[in-house]
N, C-alpha and C positions, 0 to 999 in steps of 0.2 A: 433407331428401332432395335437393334443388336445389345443395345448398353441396355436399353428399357426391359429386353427381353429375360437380360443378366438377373437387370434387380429384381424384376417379377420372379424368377426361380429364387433368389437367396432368400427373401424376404417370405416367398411359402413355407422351404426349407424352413426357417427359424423357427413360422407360427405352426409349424403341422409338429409340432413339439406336445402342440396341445390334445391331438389326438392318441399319441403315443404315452404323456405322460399323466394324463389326468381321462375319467372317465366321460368326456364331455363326448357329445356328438357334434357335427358339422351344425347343424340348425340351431345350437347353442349358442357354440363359440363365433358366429361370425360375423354378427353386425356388430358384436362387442369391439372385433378385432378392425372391422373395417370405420368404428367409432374413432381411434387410434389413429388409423391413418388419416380420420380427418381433423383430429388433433394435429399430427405430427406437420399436415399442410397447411394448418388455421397458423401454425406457429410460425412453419416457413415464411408466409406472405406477412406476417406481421410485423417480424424483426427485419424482412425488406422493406418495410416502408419506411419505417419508424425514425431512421436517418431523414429522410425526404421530409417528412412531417414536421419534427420538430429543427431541420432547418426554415422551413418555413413560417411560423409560428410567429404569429407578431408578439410585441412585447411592449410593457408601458411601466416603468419606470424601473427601465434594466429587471425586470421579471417576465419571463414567456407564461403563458397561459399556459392550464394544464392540457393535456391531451383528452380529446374527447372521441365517440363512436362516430361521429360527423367526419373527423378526420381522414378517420382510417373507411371509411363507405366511398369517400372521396378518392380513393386512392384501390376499389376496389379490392380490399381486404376484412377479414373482421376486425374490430376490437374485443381484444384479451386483457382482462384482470391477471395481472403477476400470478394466481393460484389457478390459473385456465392455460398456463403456457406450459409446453411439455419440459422444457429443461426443468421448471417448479418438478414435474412430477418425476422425472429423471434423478432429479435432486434428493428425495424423499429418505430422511435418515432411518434406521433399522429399526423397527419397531413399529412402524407411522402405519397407521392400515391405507394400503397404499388402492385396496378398490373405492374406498368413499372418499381421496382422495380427485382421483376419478369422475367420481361422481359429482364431485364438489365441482369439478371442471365443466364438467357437462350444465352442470344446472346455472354456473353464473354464465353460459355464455346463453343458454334459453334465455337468461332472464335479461339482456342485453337486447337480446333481440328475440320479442317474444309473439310478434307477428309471421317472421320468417321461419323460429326453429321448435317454438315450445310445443312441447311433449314429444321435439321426434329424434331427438339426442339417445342415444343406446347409453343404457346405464347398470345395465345387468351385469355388475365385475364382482359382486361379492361373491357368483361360482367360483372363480377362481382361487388357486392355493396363491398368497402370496409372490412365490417364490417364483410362482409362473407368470405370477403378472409383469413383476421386475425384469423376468427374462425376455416379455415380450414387448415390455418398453423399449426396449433395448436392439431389442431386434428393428423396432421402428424406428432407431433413434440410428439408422443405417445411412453412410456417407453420402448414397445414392440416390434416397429419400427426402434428404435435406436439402439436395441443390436441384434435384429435378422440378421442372418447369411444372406450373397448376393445372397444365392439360394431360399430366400424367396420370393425374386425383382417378380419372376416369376409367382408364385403362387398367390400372393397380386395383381397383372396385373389382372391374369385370374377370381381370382374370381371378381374382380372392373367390369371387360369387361362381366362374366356370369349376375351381378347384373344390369350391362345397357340393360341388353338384345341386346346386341351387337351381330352381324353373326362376326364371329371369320374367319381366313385367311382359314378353311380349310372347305367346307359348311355344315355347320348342325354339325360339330365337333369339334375341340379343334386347337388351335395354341400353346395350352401349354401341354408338354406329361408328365404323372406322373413322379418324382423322382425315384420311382422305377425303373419304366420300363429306363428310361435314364441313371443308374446306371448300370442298368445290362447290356443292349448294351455297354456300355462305359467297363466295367468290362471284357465283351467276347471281345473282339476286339481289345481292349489296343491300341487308336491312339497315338503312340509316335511319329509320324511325321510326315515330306511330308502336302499333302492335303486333309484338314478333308471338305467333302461337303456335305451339305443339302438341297437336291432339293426342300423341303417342308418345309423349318426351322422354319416358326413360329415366335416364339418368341425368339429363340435361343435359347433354353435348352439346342440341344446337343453341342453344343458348350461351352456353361459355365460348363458344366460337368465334355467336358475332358478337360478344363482348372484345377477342381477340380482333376480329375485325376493324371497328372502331377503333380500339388501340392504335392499330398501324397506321390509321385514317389521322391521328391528332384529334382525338377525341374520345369519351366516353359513353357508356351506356346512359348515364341518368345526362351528362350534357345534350346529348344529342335527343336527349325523350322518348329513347326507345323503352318499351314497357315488356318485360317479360309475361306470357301467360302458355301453362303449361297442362295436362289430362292426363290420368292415367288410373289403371283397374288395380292394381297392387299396391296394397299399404308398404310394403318392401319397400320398393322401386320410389314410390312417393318421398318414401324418407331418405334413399338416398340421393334422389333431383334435387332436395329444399340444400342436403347439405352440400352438395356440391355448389348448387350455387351460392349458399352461402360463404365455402372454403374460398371463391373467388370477388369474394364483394359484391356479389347482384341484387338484387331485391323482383320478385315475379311472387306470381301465385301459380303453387299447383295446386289443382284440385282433382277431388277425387271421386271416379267415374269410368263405365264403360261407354266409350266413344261411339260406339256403335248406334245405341239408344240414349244418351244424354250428351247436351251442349254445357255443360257447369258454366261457363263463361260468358252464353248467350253472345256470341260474338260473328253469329250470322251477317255478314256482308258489311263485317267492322275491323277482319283484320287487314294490314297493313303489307303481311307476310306470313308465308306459314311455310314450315320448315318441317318433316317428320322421315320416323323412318318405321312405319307400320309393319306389325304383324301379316305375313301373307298367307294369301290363299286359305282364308277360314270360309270354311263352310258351312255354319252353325248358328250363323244369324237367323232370327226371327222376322221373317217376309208381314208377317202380320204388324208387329211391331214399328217398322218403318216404314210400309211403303206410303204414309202419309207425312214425312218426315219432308221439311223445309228445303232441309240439307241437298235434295234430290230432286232437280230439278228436271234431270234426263231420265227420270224414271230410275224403275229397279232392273239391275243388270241380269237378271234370270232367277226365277223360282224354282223350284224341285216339288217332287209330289208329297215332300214332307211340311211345304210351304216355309222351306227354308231358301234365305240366298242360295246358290248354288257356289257361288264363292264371294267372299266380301272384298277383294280387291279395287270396284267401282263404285264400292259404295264408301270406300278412302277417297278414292281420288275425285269424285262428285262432292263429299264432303271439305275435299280442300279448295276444289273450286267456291263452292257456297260461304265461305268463310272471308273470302277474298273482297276488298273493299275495288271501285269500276277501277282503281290503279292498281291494283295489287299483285304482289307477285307469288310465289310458290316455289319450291323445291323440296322432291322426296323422293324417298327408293323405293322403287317398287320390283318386284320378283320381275322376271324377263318373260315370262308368257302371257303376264297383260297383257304389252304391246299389243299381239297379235291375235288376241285370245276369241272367237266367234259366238256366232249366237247373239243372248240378249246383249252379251256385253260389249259386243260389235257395235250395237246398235245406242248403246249410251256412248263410245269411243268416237261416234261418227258425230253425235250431237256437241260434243264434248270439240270436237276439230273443228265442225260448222262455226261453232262460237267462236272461234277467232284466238282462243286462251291459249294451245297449246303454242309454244313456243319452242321450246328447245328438247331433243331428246337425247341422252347419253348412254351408251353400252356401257358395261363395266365387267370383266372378266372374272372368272371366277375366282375363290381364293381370297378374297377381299376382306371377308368376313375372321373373324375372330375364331368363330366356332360354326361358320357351316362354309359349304366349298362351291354354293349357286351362285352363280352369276345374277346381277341384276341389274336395271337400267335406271338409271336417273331421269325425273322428269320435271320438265320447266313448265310452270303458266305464269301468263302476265297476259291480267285482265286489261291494260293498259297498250298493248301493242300500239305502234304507230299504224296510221292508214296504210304507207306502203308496206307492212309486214303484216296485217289483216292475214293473209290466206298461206303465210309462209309458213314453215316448219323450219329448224333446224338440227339437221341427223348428222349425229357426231359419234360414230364408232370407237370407243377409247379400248376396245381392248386389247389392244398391241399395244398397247402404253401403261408401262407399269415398271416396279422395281422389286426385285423377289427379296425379302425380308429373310423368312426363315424357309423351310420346305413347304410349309403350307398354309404360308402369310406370304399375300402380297399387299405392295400399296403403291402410291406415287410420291418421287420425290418432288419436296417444294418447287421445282422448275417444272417438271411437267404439271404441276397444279397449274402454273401462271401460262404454263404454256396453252391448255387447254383454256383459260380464262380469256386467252388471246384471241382464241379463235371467236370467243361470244363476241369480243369485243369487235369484232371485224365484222360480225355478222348483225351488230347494230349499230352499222356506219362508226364505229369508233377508232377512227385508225391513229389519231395521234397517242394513243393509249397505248395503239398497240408500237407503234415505234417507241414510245416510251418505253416499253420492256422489252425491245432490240435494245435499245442505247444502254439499258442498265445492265444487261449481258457485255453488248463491248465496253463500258467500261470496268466491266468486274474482271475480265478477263485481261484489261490493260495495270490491273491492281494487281491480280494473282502473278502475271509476268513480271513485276515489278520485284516480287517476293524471290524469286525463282533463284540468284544469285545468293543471297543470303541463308537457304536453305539448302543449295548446293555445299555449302563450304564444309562444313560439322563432318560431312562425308569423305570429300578430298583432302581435310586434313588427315581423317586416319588413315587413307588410303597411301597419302602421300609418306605416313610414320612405317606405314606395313612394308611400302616397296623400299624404302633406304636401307630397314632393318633386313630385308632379303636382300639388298644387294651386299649390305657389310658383310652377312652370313658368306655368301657366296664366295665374295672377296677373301673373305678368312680358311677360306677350305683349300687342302690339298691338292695340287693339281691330279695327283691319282683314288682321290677319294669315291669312295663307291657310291655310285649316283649320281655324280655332280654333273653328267651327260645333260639325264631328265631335270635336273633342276636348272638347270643353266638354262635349257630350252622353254620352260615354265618363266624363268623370269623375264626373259628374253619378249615371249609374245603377254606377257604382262605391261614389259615397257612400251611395245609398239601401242596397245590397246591403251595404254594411260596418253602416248602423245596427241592418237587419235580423238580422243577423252578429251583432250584438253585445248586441241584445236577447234572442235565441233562447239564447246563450253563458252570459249570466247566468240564464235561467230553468232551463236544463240542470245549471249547477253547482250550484245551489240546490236544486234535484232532487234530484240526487244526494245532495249530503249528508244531506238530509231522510231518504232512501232510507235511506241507512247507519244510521242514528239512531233510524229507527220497524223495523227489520226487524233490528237487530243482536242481538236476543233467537233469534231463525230461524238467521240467515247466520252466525252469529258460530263460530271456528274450535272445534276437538275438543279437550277437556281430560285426554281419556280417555287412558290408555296407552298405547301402540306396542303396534303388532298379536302380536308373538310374546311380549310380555309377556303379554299376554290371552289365551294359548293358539288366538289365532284368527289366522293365519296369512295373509294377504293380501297383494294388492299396496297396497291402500290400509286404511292405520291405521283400525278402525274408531272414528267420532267415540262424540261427547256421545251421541247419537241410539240407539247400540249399547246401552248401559248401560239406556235404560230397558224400565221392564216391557213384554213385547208387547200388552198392553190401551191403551198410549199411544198406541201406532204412528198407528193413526186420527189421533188429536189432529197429532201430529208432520207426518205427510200433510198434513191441514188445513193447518197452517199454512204449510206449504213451499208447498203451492198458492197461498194465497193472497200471496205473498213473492216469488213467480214474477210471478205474473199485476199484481201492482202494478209491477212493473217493464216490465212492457209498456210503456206508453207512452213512456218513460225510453229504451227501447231505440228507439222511430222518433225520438225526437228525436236520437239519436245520429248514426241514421241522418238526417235530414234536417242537420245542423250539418255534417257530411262533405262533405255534395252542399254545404252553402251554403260551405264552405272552397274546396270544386272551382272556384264559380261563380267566385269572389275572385278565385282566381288566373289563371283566365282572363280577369276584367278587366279585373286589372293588366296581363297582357301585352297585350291587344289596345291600350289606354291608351299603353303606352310603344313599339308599332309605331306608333301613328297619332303622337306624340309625337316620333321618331326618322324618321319617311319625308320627304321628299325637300325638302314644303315649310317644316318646320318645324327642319330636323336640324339649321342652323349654331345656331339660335337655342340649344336642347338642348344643343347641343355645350359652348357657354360659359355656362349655366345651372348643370350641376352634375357631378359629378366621377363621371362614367360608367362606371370603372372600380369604385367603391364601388358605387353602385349595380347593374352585372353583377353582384356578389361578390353581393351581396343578393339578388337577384331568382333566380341559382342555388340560393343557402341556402333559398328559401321553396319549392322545389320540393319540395326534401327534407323540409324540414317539416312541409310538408302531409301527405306520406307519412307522418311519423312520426304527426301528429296524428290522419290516418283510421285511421292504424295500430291507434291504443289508442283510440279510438273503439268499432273492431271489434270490439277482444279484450275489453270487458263485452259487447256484443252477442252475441258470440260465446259465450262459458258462460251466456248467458240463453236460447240456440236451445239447447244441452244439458240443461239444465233439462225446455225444455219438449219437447224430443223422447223423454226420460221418462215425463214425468207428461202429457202428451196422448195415449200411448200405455197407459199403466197410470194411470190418473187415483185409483184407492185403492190404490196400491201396493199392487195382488196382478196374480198374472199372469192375462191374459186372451187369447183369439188376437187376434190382428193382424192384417186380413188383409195379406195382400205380405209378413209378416213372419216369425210364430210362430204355431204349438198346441201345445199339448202331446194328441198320440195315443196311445192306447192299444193292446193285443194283437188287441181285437178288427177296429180300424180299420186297422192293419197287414197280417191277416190277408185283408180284404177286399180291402186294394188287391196282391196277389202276395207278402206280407211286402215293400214295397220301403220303403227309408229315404231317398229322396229328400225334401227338406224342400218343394219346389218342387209337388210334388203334392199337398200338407196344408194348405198356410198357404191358399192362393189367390194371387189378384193384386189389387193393392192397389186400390181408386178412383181413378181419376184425381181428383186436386184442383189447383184455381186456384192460383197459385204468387203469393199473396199479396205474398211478402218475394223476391222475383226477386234473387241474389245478382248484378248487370252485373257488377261485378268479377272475379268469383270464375270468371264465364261467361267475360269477355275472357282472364283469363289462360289458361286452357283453350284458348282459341283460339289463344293466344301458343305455347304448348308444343306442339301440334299444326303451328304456321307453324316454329316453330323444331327440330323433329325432322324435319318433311322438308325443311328445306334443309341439316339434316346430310345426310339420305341422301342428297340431291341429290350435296353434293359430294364424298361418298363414293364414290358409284358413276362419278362425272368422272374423281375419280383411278382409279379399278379400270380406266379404259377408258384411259384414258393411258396407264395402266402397260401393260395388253394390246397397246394399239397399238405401243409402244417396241419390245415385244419381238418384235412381227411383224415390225416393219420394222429 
């Protein structure tokens, strides 16, 4: 997120050249520019496949066939004509007019695919002065651009579209929904087929999602017959959904319509899955308009005396119900005051819970959002419930669960995504799933310890060139040399701290291995099939652990506990070996100040080759880093472990407080029917923060120091700029 957050600033930096250098406005320049970017990722995905494909290729009579668009759809990417690939246009010798160039790009990929793209390719580049188009080729033709992943397409859109000060398809909100939150939807619901629909798609996030989804599963979108279909009010926003999914190889229809009053797709009680992340809290619908509407079968959520809804919140979430085929599922965000919100929309909430649909509900802390700072809750339906979960709810509080990005971006890391997917899976009897992502934690953290030695070394070898070189120094010095007191005692608790360093080093490594070796019957990786081969469809391949009889599981438990809990130790040694690396290296440097100050420097000077030694003593910085680095990351899937199983210690679901219950109709009923998870779980215990992350704490503080001296001197230039044009 940090490196994503880099390239999004360099890459505006580049294009906002266009404001400064040419007379264009923002509403000009920027679907052109965002055209660009989906060149710059049609080309990424295409010269990645393109290896793949044509080893693939059959061949008859020693000639391979040519490459075809079939190929590359297969493979989830476009096909590009050589004069549609941006190196072509990067390439472009002096003179060449490089916007109908351009344009030449744009029109033969419409005309490749002229059901998914024609007429919605941005082709308006003859504004531009040459000079500025080559510069912004250029700018796109950025190192970070060309290896970042196809779910970036999305993000790089929103924040280009945040920076024009664009109204984005959904008013005053986002057309692009966090990662997160479209992981975890995608995650709860698992579209493995049929009809995935997004009445509010946006930009298509959830769609490339669960195209990523599949991916993971061994499989594809068009293998598996999943059918995109997608809605939206903004010709913008429409044309940036068709190319994004296009940039990624999909094939859907969006169409074009206010959701409110039109179904385009006629897909009443025929989709499969429905995925959104609607505009909230509008209150501007026409009560006349709908309230004879299919869609609404709980009735209208409240009227006003302008015979308007009073808010359209329930008339989304009534509509994702009505869309829903008797198995189908749902996931969407909605603002946090639904949940609980009274009146008529109490009384749709309560018909809506009687029905048996609501399933799962998730808090989400604020900050989540891109560009607003509300909190809001995820909500699950599955028209298909089993009998025993008929009258169940599941409240899952996640907002103490997150990872702080920037000051005022947060999200979840991929472990807490699987971690909270754990908990679904517990709560719909799935527990060999869920030891399944115990096992793949203890074995990633018997791989990271594995690494642990080897990335020790790079470190102890400078260290070990730094202390010889202090001791030769020292040895060379005068018995009456001034200083040699202080330096003698600097090297002194230098060597004590290297042997303690290096006793601890060996007892660690030796650990470790031992570790691997008594526990590799537990940790040891999944044999079993890829998930869509086993009819069981997931983001993570279900392991060894899946396969057996449910009378195991216990056993299986046991032992993961006890495979955890031997690792304890193992993890503070890691953690104490990091602080003893830390101590090192502030040794050595205080060592080569007192070594290098005023009274010792000629002697130093002509002792040893200073510039070797700088080279070094900068290398050991980074070293060190690397060293805590992978230190961490066994440490790290050993705190996922036990954030697990100290939570659910027999792998079955239990409440949490601060976390989870699963509530019933009766317990609903008592509290107004509200589905706020925050009113069920409780609030957790305060506990003793045992394992106090300083790091984790500092950097936290770094991004908080370093988001307000952006604002700081964002708002310097705002008042400069004001001031210039007063005066």
């Amino acid at each position: 997120m940090t490196s994503i957050e880099k390239l999004e600033k360099r890459l505006w930096n580049g294009a906002d050249q266009l404001r400064a250098n040419s007379g264009l406005t923002s509403t000009q320049y920027s679907m052109p520019v965002l055209g660009l970017i989906f060149l710059r990722h049609a080309s990424n995905r295409f010269q990645q496949v393109k290896p793949e494909i044509e080893k693939e290729l059959p061949s008859r009579g020693g000639q391979k066939r040519a490459l075809t668009k079939d190929d590359f759809t297969r493979k989830g990417a476009l096909y590009l004509r050589p004069e549609a690939q941006y190196d072509h246009l990067l390439s472009l010798p002096d003179g060449q007019d490089v916007a109908q160039a351009i344009i030449d790009a744009m029109d033969a990929i419409e005309a490749d695919y002229p059901e998914m793209l024609a007429g919605e390719l941005p082709k308006d580049y003859q504004i531009f002065d040459t000079d500025l188009l080559r510069s912004l080729l250029k700018t796109f033709n950025d190192e970070g651009l060309r290896e970042a992943g196809g779910d970036v397409l999305g993000r790089i859109y929103e924040f280009f579209l945040m920076k024009f000060a664009m109204v984005g398809a959904q008013d005053n909100g986002e057309f692009f929904t966090p990662p997160s939150l479209v992981q975890t939807i995608v995650n709860f619901i698992e579209p493995n087929h049929g009809v995935v629909l997004d009445p509010a798609c946006g930009s298509g996030g959830m769609f490339v999602q669960t195209a990523h989804f599949l991916e993971e599963s061994g499989t594809t979108a068009s293998k598996a017959g999943v059918v995109f279909r997608g809605q939206e009010k903004t010709e913008l926003t429409i044309r940036l959904a068709k190319m994004n999914l296009a940039v990624h190889g999909l094939e859907g229809k969006i169409a074009e319509g206010n959701t409110f009053y039109e179904d385009q797709h006629e897909l009443l009680g025929k989709a499969d899955f429905v995925m959104a992340n609607p505009p909230f809290n509008v209150d501007e619908v026409d009560a006349e308009k709908v309230k004879a509407d299919k869609r609404l079968p709980f009735g209208l959520p409240g009227v006003n005396a302008k015979k308007k809804v009073s808010n359209g919140n329930y008339l989304w979430v009534s509509y994702f119900y009505s869309y829903l085929k008797p198995q189908g599922r749902a996931g969407f965000v909605m603002s946090s005051q639904t949940s609980s919100a009274g009146h008529g929309e109490r009384d749709v909430r309560r018909k809506l819970v009687e029905s048996g649909a609501v399933d799962a509900m998730v808090a989400i802390r604020s900050n989540f959002f891109y560009t607003r700072t509300v909190p809001c809750e995820l909500w699950f339906l599955d028209r298909g419930k089993p009998a025993d979960r008929q009258d169940k709810v599941l409240m899952l509080d996640a907002r103490n669960v997150y990872r702080k990005v920037t000051r005022k971006v947060y999200d979840f890391t991929p472990e807490q995504e699987k971690n909270l997917t754990a908990i679904m899976w517990l709560y719909r009897g799935q527990t060999a799933r869920y030891l399944g992502l115990v096992r793949e934690y203890l074995h990633q953290l018997t791989q990271e310890g594995e690494l642990v030695p080897a990335a020790l070394a790079p470190a102890e070898d400078s260290l070990t060139t730094l202390l010889d070189t202090a001791r030769e120094f020292l040895d060379g010095l005068g018995a009456a040399a001034e200083g040699l007191d202080t330096l003698t005692t600097a090297v002194e608790e230098w060597e004590v701290a290297w042997r303690g360093y290096q006793h601890d080093r060996a007892a660690l490594t030796a650990a470790l291995k031992t570790y691997a070796a008594t526990w590799a019957h537990v940790t040891a990786p999944s044999t079993a099939a890829p998930a869509a081969a086993t009819g069981q469809t997931s983001l993570f391949a279900p392991p060894a652990a899946a396969a057996a009889p449910a009378e195991d599981a216990a056993q299986v438990n046991a032992r993961q506990q006890q495979a955890r809990q031997a690792f304890e130790p193992l993890a503070a040694q890691c953690k104490g070996l990091s602080k003893q690396l830390d101590l090192l290296a502030k040794l050595a440097a205080r060592t080569y100040e007192l070594a290098e100050g005023p009274a010792l420097n000629a002697k130093a000077a002509t002792s040893w080759d200073t510039r070797a030694l700088n080279k070094t003593r900068k290398a050991l910085d980074e070293q060190r880093h690397a060293a805590a680095e992978q230190l961490q990351q066994a440490t790290y899937f050993y705190r996922q472990a036990a954030w697990l199983q100290t939570r659910f210690p027999d792998a079955e679901l239990v409440p949490v407080p601060g976390l989870v219950k699963v509530v019933d109709q009766t317990e609903l009923a008592a509290a107004d029917w509200s589905l706020t998870p925050g009113r069920y779980v409780g609030v957790a215990p305060v506990e003793a923060d045992e394992d106090f992350d300083f790091e984790a704490e500092l950097r936290d503080l770094h991004l908080e120091l370093a988001g307000l001296n952006e604002e700081a001197g964002e708002l310097a230039r705002t008042i400069q700029t004001n001031f210039e044009e007063l005066v």
